[in-house]
N, C-alpha and C positions, 0 to 999 in steps of 0.2 A: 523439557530440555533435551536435546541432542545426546550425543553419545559420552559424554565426558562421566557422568555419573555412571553409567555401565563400563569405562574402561577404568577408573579407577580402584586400586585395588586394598586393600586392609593398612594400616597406618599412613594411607596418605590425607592431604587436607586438599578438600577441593572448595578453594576460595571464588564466590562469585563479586559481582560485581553490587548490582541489586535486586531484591530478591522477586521484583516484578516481574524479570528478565527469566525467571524458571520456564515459563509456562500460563497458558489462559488459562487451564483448568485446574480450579481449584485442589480434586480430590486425588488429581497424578500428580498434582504440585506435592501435597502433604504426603500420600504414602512413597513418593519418591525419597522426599529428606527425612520421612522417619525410618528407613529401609537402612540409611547410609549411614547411621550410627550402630546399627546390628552389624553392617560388616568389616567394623572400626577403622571408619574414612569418618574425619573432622570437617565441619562444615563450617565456612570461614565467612562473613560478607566485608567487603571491604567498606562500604560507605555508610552502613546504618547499623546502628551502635547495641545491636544484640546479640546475642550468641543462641542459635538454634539447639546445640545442646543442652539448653539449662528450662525447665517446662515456662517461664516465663518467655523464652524467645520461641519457642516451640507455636506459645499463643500469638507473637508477634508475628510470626512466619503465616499461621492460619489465616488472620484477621488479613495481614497484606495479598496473601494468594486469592482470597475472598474479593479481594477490594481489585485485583485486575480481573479473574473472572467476570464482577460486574461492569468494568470498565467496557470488555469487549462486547458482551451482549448489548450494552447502550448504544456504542459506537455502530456494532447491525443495524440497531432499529434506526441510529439518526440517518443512517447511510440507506435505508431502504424508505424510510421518510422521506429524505431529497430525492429518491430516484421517481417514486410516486408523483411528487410533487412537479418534478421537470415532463412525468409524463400527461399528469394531467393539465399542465400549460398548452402543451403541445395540441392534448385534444382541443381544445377548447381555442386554440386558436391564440393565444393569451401571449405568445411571446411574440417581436418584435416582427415586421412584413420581411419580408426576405430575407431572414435571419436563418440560416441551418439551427435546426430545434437543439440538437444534443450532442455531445459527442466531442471531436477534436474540431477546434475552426479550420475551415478552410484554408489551403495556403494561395488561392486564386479567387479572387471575388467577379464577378461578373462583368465587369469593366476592363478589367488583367486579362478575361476571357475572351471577350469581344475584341481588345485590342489583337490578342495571340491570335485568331482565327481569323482578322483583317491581315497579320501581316505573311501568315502561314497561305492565304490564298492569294496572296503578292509574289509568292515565292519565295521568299524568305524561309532557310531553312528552319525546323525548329530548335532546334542547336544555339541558331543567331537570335532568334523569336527570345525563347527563355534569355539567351543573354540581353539582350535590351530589356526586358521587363525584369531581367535581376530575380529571377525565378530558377530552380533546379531544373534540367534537362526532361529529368524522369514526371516530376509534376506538371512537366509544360503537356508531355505524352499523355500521363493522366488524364487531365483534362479536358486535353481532345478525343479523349476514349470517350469519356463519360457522359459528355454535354450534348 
């Protein structure tokens, strides 16, 4: 957690919201709240029904900082799983023909392209170009940078 447990000071209550929200690691999460009863600051949560001062929420506090610690290491691996995954499509050819493999979609498809570059060699400003194609000024430039 941020600074709120370091600014607070001896008889205050510092109320959270839920106890997920501390922190991913488990062992800053625990000697953080068990810190903040030695410097007689109350630990309050407002939506789930235990009281971290009493050794039964103490346990409940544990078991939940446990249970997002493993949340986040899951979430890694599923997120380096799909990234693995989109790159080994990519090797293999596996995703769709003319498709950009990864990333953010294009805001120009090759057809938006060929029209811009037909009417840009017209003379058509490219100012006018993106306006008729209903494309942004800066992406019509893009574009024509890149292709």
């Amino acid at each position: 957690m941020g600074g709120a447990p370091g600014a607070a000071a001896g008889g205050d209550a510092l109320k959270f919201w839920k106890s997920d929200r501390w922190g991913r690691s488990a062992g800053h999460v625990l000697t953080t709240v068990n810190d903040l009863p030695d410097r007689g600051i109350t630990v309050v949560s407002l939506t789930e029904n235990f009281d971290p001062g009493t050794k039964e929420g103490r346990f409940m506090f544990a078991v939940l900082a446990a249970a997002a610690e493993c949340e986040l290491e899951l979430r890694a691996e599923r997120q380096a799983e799909g990234i693995a995954t989109a790159k080994r499509r990519e090797a293999t050819g596996a995703m769709l023909p003319g498709k950009k493999k990864t990333g953010r979609p294009r805001a120009i498809g090759p057809a938006e392209l060929a029209t811009l570059r037909r009417l840009v060699d017209d003379g058509v400003s490219v100012t006018e170009a993106a306006r008729t194609l209903k494309i942004g000024r800066s992406t019509a430039y893009e574009a024509l940078a890149q292709r």
